[in-house]
mmCIF file as Biopython writes it, N, C-alpha, C and O atoms, coordinates in Angstrom:
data_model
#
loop_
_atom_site.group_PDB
_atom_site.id
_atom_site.type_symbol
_atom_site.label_atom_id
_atom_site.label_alt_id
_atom_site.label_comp_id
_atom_site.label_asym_id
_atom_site.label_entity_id
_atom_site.label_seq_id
_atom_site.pdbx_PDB_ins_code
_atom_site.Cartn_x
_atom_site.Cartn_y
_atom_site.Cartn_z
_atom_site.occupancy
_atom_site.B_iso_or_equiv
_atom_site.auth_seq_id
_atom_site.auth_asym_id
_atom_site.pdbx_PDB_model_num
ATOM 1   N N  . UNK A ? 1  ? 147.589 154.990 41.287 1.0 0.0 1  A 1 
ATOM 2   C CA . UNK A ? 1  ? 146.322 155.727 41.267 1.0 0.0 1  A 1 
ATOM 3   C C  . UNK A ? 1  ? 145.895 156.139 42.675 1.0 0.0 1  A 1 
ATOM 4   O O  . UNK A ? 1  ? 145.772 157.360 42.765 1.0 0.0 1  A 1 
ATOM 5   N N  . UNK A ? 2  ? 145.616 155.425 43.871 1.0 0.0 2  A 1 
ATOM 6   C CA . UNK A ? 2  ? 145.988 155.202 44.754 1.0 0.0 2  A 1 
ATOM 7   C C  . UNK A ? 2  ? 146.381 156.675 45.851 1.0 0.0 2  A 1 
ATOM 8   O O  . UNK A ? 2  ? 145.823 157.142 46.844 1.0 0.0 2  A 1 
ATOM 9   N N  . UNK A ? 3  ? 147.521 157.030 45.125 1.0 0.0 3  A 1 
ATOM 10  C CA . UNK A ? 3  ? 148.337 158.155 45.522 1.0 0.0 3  A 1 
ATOM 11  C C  . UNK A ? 3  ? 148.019 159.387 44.975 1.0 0.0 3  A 1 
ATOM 12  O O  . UNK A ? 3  ? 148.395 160.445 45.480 1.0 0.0 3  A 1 
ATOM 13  N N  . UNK A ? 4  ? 147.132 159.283 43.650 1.0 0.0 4  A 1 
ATOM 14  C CA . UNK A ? 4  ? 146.643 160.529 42.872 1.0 0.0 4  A 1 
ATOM 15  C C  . UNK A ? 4  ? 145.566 160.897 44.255 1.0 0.0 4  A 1 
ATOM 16  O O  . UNK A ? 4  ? 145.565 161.722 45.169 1.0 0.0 4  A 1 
ATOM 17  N N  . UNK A ? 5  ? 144.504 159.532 43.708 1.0 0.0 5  A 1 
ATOM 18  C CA . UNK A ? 5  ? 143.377 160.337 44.692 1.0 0.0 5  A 1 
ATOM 19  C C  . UNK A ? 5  ? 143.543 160.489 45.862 1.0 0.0 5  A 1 
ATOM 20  O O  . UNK A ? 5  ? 142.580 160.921 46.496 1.0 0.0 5  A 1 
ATOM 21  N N  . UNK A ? 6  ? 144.878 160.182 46.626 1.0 0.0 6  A 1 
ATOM 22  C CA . UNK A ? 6  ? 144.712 160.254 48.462 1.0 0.0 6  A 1 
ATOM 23  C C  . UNK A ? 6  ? 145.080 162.292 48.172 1.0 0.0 6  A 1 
ATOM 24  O O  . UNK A ? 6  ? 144.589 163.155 48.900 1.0 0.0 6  A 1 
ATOM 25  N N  . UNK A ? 7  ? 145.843 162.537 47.190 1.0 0.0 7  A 1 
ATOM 26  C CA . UNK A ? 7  ? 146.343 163.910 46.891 1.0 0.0 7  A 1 
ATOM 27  C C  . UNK A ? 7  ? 145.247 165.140 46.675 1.0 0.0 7  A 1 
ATOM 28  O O  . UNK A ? 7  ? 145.231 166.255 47.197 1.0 0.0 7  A 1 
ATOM 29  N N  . UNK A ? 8  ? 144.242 164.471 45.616 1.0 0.0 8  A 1 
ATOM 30  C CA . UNK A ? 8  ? 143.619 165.146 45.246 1.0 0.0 8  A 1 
ATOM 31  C C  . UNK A ? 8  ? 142.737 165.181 46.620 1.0 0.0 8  A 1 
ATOM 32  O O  . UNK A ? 8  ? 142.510 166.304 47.071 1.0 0.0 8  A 1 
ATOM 33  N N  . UNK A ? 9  ? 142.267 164.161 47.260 1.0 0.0 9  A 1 
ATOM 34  C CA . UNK A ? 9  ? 141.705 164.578 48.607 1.0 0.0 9  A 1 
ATOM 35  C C  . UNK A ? 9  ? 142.025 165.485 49.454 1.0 0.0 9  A 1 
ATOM 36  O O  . UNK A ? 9  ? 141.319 166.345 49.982 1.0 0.0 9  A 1 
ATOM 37  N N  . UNK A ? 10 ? 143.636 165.152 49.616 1.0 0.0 10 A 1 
ATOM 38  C CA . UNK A ? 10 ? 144.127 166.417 50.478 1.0 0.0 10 A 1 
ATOM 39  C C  . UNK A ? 10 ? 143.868 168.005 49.984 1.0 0.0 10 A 1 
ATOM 40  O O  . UNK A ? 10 ? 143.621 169.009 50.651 1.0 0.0 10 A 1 
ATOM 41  N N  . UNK A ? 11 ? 144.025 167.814 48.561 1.0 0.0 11 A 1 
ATOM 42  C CA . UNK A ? 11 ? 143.609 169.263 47.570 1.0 0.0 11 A 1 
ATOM 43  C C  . UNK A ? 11 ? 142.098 170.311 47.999 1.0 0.0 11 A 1 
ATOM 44  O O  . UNK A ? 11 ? 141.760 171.487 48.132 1.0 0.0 11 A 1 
ATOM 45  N N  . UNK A ? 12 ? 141.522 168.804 48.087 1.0 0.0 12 A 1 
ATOM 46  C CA . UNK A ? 12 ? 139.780 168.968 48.244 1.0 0.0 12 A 1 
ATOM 47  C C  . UNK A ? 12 ? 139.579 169.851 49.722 1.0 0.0 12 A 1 
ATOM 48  O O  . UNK A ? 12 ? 139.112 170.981 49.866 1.0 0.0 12 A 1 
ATOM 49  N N  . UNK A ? 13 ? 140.194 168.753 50.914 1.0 0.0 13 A 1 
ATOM 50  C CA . UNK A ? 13 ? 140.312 169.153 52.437 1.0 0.0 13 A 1 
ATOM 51  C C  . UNK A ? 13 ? 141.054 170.402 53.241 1.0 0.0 13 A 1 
ATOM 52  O O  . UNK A ? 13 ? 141.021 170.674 54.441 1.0 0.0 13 A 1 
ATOM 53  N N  . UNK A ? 14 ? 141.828 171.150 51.998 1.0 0.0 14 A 1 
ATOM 54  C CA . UNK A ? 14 ? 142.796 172.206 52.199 1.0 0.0 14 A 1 
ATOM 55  C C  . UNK A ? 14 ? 141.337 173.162 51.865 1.0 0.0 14 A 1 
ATOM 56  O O  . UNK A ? 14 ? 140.622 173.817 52.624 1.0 0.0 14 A 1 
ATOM 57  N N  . UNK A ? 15 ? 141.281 172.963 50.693 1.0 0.0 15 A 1 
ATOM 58  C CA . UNK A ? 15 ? 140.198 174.093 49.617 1.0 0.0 15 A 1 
ATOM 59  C C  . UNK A ? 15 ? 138.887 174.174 50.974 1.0 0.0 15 A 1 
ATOM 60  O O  . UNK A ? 15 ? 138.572 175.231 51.521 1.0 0.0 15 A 1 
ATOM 61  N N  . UNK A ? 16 ? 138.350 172.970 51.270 1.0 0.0 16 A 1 
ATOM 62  C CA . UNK A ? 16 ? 137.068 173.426 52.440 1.0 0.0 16 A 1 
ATOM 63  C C  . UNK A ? 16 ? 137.651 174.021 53.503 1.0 0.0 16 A 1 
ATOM 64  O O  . UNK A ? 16 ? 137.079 174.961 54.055 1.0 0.0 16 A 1 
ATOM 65  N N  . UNK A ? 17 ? 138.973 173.521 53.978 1.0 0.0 17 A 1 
ATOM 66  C CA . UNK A ? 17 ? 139.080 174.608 55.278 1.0 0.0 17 A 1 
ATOM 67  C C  . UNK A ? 17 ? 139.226 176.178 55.178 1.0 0.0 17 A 1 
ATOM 68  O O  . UNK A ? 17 ? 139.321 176.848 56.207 1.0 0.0 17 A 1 
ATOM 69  N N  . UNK A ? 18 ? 139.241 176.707 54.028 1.0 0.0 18 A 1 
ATOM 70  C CA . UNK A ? 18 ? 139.298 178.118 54.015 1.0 0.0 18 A 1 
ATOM 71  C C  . UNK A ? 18 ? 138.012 178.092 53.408 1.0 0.0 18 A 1 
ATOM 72  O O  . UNK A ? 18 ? 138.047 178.781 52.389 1.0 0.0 18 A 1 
ATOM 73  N N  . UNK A ? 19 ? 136.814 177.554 53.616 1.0 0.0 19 A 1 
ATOM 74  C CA . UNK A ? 19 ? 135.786 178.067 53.393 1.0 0.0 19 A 1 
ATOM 75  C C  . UNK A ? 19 ? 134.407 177.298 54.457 1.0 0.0 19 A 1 
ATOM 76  O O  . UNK A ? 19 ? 134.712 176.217 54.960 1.0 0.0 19 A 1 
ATOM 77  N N  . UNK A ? 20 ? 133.650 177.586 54.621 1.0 0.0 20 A 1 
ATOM 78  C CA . UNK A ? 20 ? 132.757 176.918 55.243 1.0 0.0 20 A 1 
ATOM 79  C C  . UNK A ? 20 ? 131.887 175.460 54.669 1.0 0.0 20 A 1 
ATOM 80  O O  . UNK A ? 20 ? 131.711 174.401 55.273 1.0 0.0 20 A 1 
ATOM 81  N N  . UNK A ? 21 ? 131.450 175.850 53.325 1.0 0.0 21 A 1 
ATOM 82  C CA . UNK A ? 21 ? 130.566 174.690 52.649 1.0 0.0 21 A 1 
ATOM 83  C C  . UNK A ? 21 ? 130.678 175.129 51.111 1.0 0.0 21 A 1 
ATOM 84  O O  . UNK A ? 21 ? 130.815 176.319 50.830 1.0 0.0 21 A 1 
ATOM 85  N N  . UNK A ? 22 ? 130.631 174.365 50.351 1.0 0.0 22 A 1 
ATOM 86  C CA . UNK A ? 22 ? 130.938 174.776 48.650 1.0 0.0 22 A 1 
ATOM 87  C C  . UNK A ? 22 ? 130.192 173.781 47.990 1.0 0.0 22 A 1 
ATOM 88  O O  . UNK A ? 22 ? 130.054 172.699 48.560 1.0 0.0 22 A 1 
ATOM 89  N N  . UNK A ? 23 ? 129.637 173.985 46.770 1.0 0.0 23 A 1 
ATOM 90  C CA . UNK A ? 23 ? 129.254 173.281 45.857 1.0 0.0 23 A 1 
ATOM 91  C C  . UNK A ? 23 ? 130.013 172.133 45.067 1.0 0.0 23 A 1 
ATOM 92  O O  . UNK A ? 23 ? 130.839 172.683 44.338 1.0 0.0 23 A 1 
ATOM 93  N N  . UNK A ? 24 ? 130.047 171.108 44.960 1.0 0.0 24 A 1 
ATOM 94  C CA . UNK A ? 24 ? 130.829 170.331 44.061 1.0 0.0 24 A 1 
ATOM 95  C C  . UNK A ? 24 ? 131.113 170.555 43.033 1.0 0.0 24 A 1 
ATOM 96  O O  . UNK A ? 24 ? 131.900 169.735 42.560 1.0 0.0 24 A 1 
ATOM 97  N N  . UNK A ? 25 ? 130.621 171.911 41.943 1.0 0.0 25 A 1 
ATOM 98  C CA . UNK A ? 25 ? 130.809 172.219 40.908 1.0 0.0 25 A 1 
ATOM 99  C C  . UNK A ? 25 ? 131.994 173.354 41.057 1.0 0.0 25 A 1 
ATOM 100 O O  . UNK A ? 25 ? 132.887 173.661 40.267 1.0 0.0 25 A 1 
ATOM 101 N N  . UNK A ? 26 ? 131.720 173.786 42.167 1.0 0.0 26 A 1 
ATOM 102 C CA . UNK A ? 26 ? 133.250 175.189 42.777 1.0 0.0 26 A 1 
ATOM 103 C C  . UNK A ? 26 ? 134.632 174.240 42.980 1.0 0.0 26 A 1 
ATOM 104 O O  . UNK A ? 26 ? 135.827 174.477 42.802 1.0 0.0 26 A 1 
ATOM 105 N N  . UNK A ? 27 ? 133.933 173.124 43.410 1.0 0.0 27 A 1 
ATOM 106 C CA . UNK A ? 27 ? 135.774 172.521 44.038 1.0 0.0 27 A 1 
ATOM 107 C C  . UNK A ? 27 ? 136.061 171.625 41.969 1.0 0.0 27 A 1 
ATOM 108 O O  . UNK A ? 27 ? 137.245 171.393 41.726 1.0 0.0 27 A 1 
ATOM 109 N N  . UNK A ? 28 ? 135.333 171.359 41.139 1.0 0.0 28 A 1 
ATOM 110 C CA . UNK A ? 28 ? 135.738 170.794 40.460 1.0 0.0 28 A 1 
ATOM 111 C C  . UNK A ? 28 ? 136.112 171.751 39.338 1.0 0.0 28 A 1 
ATOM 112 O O  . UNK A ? 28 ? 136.747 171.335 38.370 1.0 0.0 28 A 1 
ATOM 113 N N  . UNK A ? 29 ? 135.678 173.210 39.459 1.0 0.0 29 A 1 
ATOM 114 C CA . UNK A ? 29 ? 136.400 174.453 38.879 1.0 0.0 29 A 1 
ATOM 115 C C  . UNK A ? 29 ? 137.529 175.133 39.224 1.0 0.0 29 A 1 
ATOM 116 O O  . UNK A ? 29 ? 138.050 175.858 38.377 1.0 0.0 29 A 1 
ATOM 117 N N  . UNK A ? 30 ? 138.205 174.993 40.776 1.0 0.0 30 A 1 
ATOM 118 C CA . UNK A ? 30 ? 139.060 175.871 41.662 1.0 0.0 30 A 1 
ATOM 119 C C  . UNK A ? 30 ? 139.670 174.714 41.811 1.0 0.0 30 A 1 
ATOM 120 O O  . UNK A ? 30 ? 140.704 174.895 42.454 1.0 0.0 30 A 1 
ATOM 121 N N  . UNK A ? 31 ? 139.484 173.359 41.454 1.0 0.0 31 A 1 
ATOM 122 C CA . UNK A ? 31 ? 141.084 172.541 41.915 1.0 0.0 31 A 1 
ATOM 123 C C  . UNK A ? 31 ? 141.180 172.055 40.317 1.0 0.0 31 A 1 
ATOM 124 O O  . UNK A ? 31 ? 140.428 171.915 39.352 1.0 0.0 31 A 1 
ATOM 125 N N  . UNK A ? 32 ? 142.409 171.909 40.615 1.0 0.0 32 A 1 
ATOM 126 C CA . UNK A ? 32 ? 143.233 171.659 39.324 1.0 0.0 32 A 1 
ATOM 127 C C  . UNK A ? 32 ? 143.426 169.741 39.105 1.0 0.0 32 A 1 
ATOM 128 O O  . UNK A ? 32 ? 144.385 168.973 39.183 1.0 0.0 32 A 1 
ATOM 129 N N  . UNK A ? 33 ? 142.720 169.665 38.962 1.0 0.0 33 A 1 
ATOM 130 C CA . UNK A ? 33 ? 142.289 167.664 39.256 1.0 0.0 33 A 1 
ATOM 131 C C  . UNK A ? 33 ? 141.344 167.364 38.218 1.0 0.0 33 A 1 
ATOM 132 O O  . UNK A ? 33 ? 140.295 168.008 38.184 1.0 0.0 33 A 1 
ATOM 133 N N  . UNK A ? 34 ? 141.624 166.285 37.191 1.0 0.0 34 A 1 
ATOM 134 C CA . UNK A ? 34 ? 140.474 165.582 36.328 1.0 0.0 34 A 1 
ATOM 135 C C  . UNK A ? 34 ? 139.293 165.543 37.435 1.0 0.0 34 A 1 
ATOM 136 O O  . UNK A ? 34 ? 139.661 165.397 38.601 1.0 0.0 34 A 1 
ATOM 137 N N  . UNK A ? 35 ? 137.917 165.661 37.176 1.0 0.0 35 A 1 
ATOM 138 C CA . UNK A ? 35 ? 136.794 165.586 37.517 1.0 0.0 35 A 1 
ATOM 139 C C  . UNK A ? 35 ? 136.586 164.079 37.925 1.0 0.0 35 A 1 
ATOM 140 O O  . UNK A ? 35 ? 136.389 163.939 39.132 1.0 0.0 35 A 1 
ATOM 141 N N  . UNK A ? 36 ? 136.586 163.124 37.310 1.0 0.0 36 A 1 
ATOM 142 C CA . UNK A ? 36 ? 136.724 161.789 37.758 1.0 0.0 36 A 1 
ATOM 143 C C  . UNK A ? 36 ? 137.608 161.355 38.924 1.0 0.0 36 A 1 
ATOM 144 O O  . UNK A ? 36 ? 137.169 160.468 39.656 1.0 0.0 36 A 1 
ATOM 145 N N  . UNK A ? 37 ? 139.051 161.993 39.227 1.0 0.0 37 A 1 
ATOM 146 C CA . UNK A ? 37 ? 139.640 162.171 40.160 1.0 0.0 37 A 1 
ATOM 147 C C  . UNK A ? 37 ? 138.634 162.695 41.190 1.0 0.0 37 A 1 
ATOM 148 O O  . UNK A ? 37 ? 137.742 162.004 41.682 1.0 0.0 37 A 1 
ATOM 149 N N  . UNK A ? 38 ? 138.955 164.508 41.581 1.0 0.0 38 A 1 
ATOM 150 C CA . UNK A ? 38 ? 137.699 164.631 42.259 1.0 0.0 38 A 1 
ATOM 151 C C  . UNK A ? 38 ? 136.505 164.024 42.736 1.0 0.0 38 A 1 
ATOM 152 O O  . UNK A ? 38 ? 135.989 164.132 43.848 1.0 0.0 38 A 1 
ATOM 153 N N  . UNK A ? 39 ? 136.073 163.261 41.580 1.0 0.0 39 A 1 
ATOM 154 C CA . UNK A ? 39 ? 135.002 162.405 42.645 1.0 0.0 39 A 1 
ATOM 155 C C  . UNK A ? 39 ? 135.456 161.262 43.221 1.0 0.0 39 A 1 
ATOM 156 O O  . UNK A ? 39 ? 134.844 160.822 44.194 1.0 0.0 39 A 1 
ATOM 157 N N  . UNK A ? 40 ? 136.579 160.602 42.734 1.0 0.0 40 A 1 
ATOM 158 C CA . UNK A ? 40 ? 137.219 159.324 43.568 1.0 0.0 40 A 1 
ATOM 159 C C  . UNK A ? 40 ? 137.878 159.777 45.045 1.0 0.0 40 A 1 
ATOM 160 O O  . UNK A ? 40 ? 137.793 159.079 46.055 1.0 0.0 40 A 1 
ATOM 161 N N  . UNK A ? 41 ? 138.443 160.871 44.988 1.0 0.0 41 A 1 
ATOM 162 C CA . UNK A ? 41 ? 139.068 161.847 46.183 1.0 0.0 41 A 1 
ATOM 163 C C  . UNK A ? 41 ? 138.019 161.700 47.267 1.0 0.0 41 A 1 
ATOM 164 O O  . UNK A ? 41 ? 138.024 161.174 48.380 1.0 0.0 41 A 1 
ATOM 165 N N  . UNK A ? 42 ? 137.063 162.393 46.506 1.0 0.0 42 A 1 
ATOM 166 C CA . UNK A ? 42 ? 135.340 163.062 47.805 1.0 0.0 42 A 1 
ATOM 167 C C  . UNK A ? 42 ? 134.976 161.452 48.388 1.0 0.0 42 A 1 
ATOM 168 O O  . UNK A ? 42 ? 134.825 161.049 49.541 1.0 0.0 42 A 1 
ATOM 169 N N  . UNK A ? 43 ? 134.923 160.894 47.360 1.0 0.0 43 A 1 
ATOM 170 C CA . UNK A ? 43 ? 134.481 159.691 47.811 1.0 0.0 43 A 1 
ATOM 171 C C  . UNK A ? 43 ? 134.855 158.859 49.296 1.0 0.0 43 A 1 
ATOM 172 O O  . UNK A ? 43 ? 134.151 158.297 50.136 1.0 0.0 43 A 1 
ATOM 173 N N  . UNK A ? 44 ? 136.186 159.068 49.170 1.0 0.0 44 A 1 
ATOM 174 C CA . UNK A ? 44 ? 137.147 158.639 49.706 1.0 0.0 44 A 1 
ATOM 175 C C  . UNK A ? 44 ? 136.997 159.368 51.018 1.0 0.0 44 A 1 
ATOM 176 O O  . UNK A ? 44 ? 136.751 158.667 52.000 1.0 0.0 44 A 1 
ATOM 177 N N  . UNK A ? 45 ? 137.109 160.687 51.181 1.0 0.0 45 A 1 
ATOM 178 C CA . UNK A ? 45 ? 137.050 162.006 52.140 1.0 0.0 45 A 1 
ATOM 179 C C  . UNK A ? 45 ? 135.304 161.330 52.626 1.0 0.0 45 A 1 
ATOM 180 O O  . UNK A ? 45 ? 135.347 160.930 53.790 1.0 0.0 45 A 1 
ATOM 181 N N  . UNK A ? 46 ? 134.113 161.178 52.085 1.0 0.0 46 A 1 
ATOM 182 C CA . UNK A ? 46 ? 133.000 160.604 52.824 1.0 0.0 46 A 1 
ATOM 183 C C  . UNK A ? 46 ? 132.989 159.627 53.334 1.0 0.0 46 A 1 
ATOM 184 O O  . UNK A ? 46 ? 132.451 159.582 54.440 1.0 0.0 46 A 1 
ATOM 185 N N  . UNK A ? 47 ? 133.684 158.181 52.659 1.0 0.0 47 A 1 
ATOM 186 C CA . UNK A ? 47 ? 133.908 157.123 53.226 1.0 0.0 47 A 1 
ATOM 187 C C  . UNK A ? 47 ? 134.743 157.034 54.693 1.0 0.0 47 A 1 
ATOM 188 O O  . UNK A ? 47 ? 134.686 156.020 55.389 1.0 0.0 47 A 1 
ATOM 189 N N  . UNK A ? 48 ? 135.471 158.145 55.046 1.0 0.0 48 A 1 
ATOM 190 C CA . UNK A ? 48 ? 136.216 158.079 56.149 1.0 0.0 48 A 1 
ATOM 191 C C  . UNK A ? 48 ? 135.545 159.005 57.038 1.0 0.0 48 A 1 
ATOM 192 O O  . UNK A ? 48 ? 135.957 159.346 58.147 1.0 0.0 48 A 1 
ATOM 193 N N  . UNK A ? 49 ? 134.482 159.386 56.469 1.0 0.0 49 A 1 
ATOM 194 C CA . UNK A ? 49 ? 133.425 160.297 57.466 1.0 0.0 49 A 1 
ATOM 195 C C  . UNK A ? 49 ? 134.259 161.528 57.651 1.0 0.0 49 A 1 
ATOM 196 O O  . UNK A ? 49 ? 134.357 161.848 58.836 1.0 0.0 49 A 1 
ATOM 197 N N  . UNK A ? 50 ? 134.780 162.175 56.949 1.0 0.0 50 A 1 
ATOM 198 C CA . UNK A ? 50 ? 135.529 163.698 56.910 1.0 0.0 50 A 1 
ATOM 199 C C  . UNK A ? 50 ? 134.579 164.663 56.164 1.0 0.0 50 A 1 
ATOM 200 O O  . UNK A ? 50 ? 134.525 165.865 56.426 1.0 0.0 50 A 1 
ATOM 201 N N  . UNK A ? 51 ? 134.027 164.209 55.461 1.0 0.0 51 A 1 
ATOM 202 C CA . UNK A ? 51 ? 132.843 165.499 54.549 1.0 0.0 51 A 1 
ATOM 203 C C  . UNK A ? 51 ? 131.359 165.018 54.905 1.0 0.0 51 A 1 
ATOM 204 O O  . UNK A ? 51 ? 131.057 163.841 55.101 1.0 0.0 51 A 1 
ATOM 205 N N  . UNK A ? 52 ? 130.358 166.249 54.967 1.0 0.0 52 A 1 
ATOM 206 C CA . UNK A ? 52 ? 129.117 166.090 55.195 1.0 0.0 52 A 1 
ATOM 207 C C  . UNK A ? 52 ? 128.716 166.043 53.625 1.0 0.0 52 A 1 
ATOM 208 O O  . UNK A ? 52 ? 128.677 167.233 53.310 1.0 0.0 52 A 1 
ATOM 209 N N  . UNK A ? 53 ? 128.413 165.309 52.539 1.0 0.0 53 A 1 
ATOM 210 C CA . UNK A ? 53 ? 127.386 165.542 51.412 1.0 0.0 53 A 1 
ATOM 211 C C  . UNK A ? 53 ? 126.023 165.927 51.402 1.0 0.0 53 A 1 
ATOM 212 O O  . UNK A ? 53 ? 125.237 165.041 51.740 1.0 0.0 53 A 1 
ATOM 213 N N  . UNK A ? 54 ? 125.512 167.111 51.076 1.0 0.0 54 A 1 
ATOM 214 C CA . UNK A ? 54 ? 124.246 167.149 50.551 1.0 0.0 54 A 1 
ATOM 215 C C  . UNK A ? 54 ? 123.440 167.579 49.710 1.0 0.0 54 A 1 
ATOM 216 O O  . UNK A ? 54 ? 123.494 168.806 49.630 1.0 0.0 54 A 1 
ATOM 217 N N  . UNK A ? 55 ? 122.586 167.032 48.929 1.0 0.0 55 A 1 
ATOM 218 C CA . UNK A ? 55 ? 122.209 166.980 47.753 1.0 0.0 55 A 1 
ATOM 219 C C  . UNK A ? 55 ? 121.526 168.386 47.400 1.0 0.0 55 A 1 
ATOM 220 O O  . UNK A ? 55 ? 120.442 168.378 47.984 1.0 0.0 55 A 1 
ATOM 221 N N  . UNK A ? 56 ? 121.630 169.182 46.937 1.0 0.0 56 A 1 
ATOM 222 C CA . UNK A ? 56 ? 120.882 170.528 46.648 1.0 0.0 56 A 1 
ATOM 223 C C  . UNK A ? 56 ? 120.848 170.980 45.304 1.0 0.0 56 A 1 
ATOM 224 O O  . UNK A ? 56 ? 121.819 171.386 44.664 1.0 0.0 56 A 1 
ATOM 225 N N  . UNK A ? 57 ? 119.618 170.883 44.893 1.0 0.0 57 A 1 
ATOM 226 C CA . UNK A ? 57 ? 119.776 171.299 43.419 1.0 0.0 57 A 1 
ATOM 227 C C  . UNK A ? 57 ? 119.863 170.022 42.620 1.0 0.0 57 A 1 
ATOM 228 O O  . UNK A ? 57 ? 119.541 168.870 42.911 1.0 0.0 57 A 1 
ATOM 229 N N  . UNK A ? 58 ? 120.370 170.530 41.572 1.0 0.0 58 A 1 
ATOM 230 C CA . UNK A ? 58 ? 121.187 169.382 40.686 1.0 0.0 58 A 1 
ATOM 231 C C  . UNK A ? 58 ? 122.819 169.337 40.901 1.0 0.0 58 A 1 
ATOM 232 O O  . UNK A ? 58 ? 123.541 168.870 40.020 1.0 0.0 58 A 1 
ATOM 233 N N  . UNK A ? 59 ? 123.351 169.855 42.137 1.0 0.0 59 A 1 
ATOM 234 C CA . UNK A ? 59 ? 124.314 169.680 42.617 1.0 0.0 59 A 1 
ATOM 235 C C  . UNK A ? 59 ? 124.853 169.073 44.060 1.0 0.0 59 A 1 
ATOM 236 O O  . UNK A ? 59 ? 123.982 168.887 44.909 1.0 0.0 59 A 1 
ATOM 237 N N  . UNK A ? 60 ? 126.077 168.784 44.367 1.0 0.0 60 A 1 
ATOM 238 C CA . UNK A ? 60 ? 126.069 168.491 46.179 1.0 0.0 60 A 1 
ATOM 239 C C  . UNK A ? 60 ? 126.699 169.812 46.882 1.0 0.0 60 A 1 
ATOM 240 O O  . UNK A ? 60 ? 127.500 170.562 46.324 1.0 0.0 60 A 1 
ATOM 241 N N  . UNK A ? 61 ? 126.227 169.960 48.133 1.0 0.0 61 A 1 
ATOM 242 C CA . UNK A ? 61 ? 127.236 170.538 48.875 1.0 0.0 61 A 1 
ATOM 243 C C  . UNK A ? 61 ? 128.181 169.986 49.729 1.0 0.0 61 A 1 
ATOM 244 O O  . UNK A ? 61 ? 127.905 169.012 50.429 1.0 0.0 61 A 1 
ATOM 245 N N  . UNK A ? 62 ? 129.342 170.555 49.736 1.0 0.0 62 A 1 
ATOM 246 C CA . UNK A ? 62 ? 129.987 169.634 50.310 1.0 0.0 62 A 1 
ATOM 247 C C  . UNK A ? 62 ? 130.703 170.555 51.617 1.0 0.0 62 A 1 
ATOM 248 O O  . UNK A ? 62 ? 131.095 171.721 51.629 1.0 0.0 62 A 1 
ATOM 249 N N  . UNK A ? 63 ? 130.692 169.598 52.598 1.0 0.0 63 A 1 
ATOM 250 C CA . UNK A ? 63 ? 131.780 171.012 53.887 1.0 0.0 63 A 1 
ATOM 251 C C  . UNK A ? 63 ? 132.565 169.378 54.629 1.0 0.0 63 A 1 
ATOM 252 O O  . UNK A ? 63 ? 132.317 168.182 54.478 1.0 0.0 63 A 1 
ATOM 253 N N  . UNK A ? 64 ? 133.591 170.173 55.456 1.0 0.0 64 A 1 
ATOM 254 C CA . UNK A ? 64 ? 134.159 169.447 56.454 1.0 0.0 64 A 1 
ATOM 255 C C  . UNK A ? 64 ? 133.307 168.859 57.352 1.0 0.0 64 A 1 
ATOM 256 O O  . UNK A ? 64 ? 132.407 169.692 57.457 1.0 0.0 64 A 1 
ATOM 257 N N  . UNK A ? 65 ? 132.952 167.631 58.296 1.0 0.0 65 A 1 
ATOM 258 C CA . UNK A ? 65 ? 132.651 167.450 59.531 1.0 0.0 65 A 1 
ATOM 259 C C  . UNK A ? 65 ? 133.650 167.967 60.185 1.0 0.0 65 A 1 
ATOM 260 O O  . UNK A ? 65 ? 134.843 168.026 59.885 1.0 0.0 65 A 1 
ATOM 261 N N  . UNK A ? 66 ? 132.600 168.654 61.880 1.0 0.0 66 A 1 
ATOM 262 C CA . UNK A ? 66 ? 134.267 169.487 62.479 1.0 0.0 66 A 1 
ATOM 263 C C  . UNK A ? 66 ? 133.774 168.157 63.175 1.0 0.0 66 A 1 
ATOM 264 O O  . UNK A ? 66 ? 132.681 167.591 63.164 1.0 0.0 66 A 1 
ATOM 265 N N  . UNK A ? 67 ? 135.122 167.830 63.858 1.0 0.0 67 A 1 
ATOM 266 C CA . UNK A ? 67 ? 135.603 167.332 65.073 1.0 0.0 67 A 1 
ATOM 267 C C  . UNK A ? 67 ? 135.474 167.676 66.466 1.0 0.0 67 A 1 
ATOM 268 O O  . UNK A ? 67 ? 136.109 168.626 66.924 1.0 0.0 67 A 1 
ATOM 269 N N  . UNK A ? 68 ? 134.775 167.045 67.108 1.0 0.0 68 A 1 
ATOM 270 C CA . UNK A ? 68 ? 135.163 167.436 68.799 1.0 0.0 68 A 1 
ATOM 271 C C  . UNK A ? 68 ? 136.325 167.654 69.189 1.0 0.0 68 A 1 
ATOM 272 O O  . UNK A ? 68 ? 137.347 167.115 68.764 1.0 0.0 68 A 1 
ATOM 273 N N  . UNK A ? 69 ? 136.203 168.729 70.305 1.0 0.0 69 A 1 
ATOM 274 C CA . UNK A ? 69 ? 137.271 168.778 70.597 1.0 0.0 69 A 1 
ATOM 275 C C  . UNK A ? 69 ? 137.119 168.203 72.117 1.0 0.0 69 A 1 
ATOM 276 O O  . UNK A ? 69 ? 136.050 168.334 72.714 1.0 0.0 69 A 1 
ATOM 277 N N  . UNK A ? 70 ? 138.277 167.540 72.729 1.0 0.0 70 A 1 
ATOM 278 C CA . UNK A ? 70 ? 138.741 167.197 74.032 1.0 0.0 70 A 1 
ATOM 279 C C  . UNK A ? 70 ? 138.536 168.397 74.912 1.0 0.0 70 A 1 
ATOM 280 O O  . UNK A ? 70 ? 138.861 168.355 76.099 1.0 0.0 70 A 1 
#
């Protein structure tokens, strides 16, 4: 399981870099991943401090944190 969601994360982290910020309802329509996946993925992607969540609506938005650069 493990290996699903580290995938579906990567799925998630590909899909935000060609976009700026998206709704959680766009990435769980445009990726091809059970919905329960998806949220174990994001989860995972916030817990490591890689996505900003925020609550808007009755939905989240979700984008990359960028990184400093050196």
């Amino acid at each position: 399981m493990i290996t699903k969601i580290g995938l579906g994360a990567g799925d998630i982290w590909s899909y935000l870099e060609q976009r700026e910020k998206v709704n959680f309802s766009e990435l769980a329509e445009k990726i091809d991943r059970p919905r329960e996946l998806l949220l174990m993925s994001l989860g995972w992607l916030a817990r490591e401090g890689h996505v900003i969540l925020r609550k808007e609506g009755g939905d989240y938005r979700v984008k990359l944190r960028k990184r400093k650069k050196n």
